[in-house]
C-alpha positions, 0 to 999 in steps of 0.5 A, a space after each residue: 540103784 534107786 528106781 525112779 517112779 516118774 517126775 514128781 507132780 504137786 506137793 504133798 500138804 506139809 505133815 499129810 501123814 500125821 494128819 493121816 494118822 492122827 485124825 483116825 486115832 481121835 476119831 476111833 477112840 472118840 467113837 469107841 468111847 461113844 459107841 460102846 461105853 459113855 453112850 452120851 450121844 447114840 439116843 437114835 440108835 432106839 429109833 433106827 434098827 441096827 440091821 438098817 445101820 449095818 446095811 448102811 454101813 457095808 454100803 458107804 464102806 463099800 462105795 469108799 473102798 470102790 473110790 480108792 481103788 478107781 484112784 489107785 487104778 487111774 494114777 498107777 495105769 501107766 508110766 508117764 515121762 512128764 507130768 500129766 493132768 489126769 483128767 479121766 476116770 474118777 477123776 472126771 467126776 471129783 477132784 479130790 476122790 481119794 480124800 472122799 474116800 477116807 471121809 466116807 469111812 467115816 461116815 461109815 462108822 458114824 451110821 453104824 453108831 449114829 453118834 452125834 459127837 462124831 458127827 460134829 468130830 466129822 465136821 472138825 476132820 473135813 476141815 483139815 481135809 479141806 485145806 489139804 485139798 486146796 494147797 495140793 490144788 494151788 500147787 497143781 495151779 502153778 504146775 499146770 495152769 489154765 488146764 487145771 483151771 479149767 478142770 477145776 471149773 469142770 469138776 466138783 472139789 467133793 460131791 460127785 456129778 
């Protein structure tokens, strides 16, 4: 016998998971090549001492891992019977933690190497996190309407208040 998980809230963007697994893919082997072999665009790593790269990056990598986690807690807290707005925790602060998230391991990545072409490659990735995060948000839209309205007035689609 199935278990049932709670009604189903918002529609995934079509093929998430190939973007989820794809972008990373590029972006690692864009880096790694970058990074450790062709060093094409890694000029400012002479400038900025490694140690200060390597704080900076534990730093992001931990605020991301932490934004993940305040996600996972605030969806999973409690089974709910209906579809429910959440409107608390993380979610109080940005609409879109979880995606944040997966961007700040990135951007992690990126001060670890201070790569130019992954950082312009960073600018290609948030674009289709974009679009992901504005078709779930029309989908939420039509679920819950004037709420969500009003919570998308209130709270900002990426940065933090």
């Amino acid at each position: 016998m199935k278990e049932k998980h709670g009604p189903p809230v918002g529609k995934e963007f079509p093929r998430a998971h190939l973007i989820h697994t794809i972008l990373p893919i590029i972006f690692t082997i864009i880096w790694m090549l970058d990074t450790f072999i062709f060093q094409f665009s890694t000029i400012l790593n002479l400038f900025i001492p490694d140690v200060i790269r390597i704080i900076i990056f534990i730093i992001v990598l931990i605020i991301s891992f932490t934004l993940m986690r305040l996600v996972s807690k605030a969806l999973f807290q409690g089974k709910q019977e209906t579809p429910t707005l959440i409107t608390n925790g993380i979610f109080a602060h940005v609409r879109h933690p979880m995606y944040l998230g997966v961007l700040l391991i990135y951007i992690a990545f990126i001060f670890l190497s201070i790569s130019i072409i992954c950082i312009i490659l960073w600018i290609f990735i948030l674009i289709p996190y974009n679009i992901m995060a504005t078709y779930e948000e029309k989908d939420l839209e039509k679920i819950f309407g004037e709420e969500y309205l009003k919570y998308k007035n209130k709270v900002p689609k990426w940065i933090p208040r």
